[in-house]
Residue, then its C-alpha position, 0 to 999 in steps of 0.5 A: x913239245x908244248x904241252x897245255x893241261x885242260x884243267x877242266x878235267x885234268x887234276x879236277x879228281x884232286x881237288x875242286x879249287x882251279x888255282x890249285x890244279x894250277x899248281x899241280x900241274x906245273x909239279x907234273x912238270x907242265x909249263x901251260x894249262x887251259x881252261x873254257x869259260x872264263x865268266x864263271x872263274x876266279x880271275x884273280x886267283x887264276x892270275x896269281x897261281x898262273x903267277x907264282x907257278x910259272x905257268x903259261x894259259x894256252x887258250x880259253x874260250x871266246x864268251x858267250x858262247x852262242x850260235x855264230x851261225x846265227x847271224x842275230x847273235x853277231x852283235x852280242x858276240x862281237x861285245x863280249x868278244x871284247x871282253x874276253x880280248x881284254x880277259x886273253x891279254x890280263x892272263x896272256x893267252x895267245x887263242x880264244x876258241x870259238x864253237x859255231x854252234x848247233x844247225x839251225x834247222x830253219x835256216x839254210x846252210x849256206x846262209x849260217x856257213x855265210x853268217x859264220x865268215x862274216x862274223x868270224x871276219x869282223x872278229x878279226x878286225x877286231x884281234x888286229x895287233x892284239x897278240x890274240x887269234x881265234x881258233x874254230x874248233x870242228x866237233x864231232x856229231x856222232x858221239x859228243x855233239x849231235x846237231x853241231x853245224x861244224x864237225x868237218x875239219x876241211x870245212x872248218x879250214x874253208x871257213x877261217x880262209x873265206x875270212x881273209x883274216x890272219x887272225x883267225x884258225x882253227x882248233x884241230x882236236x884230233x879226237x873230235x877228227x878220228x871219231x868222225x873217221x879224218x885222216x889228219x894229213x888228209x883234211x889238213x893237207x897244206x893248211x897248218x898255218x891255220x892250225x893254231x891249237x891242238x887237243x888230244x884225248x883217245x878214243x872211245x871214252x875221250x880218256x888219256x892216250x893210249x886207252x883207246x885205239x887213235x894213232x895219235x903219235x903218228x898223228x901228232x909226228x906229222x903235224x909237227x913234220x909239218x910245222x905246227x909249234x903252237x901248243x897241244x892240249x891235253x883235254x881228256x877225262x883221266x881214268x888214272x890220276x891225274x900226274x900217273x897219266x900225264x906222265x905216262x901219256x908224256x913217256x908214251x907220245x912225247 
C-alpha cells in the first residue's frame, strides 16, 4: 500500500510551512506526499525537505489550470505544460492531474468532449519518454463542483482512450465517484490500467475515512484485486489531527 498525504490538507492544521508538513508526514510513517499547484510554492524548499525526509511526490497539478474543453486555451495549456513536465522531473512525480474544467454554456458537448481528446492527445506526445503521465480526474457536481464538464468517470475513461496516448489516465477519486452514486467496479470495469492515482476522503464532509458512510475498504480491495499498484492519496480535510487520523485511517483501511 502506497499511501500519498495531500499536504494541502493534511498536516495544514499544524502548521502553515509546506515543507514542514513534509516532514510530518514522514514522522507518521508515510513515504509520499502530494500537493496542487505548484506556481505558487516554494520549490526549493519543497525539494530539500522531500530530500532529507526520504519522501516521494505523488502527483501535482498540470498548470494553468484553465477549461481544456475550450479549444482556445489548447495553445496556452500545452505551454505551460512544458513547465510543469519540467517541474514533475525536478521533484520527480510520476502524475500531473488535469481537470477539464467547467461546461461551456455556449458550446455544444460533443465539441468541448472534442477540444478535451485533442488536447489531451497532444499532451501525450509531448510526455512521450518523460517518465510523466496525465491523469484526468472526474469531479463531482452535486456538491463540490457544480458546472464541471467531467463528473462521469466512464466518460472520463471514454475520453483518455479516444487519445490513443499511454500516457494519459485518469485520477479516479472515489470520493468524487460515490458522491455522484458510481460503483467502483461498475465504471471502471476493465479499465485500471487507465487508473493512474487514486484519492480518497469520506463522505458526507470529504474528512477522513471511516467519518462518513462509503465502503471504501471494499472499494479500495477491489482495485488492488484488479491490479492498481500506483499511489492512493489521501486528500481529505481531517477533523482529528493530522497523525491521529492517519494512523487510524491506516489501521482501519490498510
Amino acid at each position: 500500500m502506497k499511501l500519498s498525504a495531500c499536504i494541502e490538507w493534511l498536516y495544514a492544521p499544524e502548521t502553515a510551512n509546506l515543507a514542514d508538513r513534509i516532514s510530518l508526514a514522514r514522522l507518521s510513517g508515510l513515504t509520499a506526499v502530494e500537493f496542487w499547484r505548484w506556481t505558487d510554492k516554494d520549490l526549493g524548499s519543497i525539494e530539500l525537505a522531500l530530500r532529507a525526509a526520504e519522501m516521494e511526490l505523488s502527483s501535482i497539478v498540470a498548470e494553468p489550470m484553465i477549461p481544456l474543453t475550450d479549444i482556445r486555451n489548447q495553445s496556452i495549456f500545452l505551454e505551460g505544460l512544458r513547465r510543469s513536465i519540467a517541474t514533475a522531473r525536478r521533484l520527480g512525480a510520476p502524475v500531473l492531474i488535469v481537470q477539464a474544467g467547467d461546461e461551456l454554456p455556449d458550446v455544444p458537448r460533443h465539441d468541448q468532449k472534442k477540444a478535451l481528446v485533442e488536447t489531451l492527445a497532444l499532451a501525450g506526445e509531448m510526455l512521450e519518454g518523460s517518465g510523466v503521465r496525465i491523469g484526468l480526474e472526474p469531479l463531482n457536481t452535486l456538491i463540490d463542483h457544480p458546472g464541471y464538464f467531467l463528473p462521469s468517470t466512464v466518460e472520463g475513461l471514454e475520453i483518455v482512450a479516444a487519445t490513443g496516448r499511454p500516457e494519459i489516465g485518469i485520477v479516479y477519486d472515489i470520493y468524487h465517484s460515490a458522491v455522484m452514486s458510481e460503483e467502483t467496479d461498475v465504471v471502471i470495469g476493465s479499465n485500471i490500467d487507465r487508473v493512474f492515482h487514486i484519492h480518497i476522503a469520506d463522505h458526507p464532509g470529504r474528512n477522513e475515512p471511516g467519518t462518513g458512510g462509503i465502503d471504501l475498504k471494499k472499494r479500495l480491495d477491489w482495485l488492488f484485486t484488479q491490479g492498481y499498484s500506483g499511489f492512493v492519496g489521501l486528500e481529505y480535510r481531517p477533523i482529528a489531527p493530522t497523525a491521529q487520523s492517519v494512523a487510524a485511517c491506516r489501521s482501519a483501511f490498510f
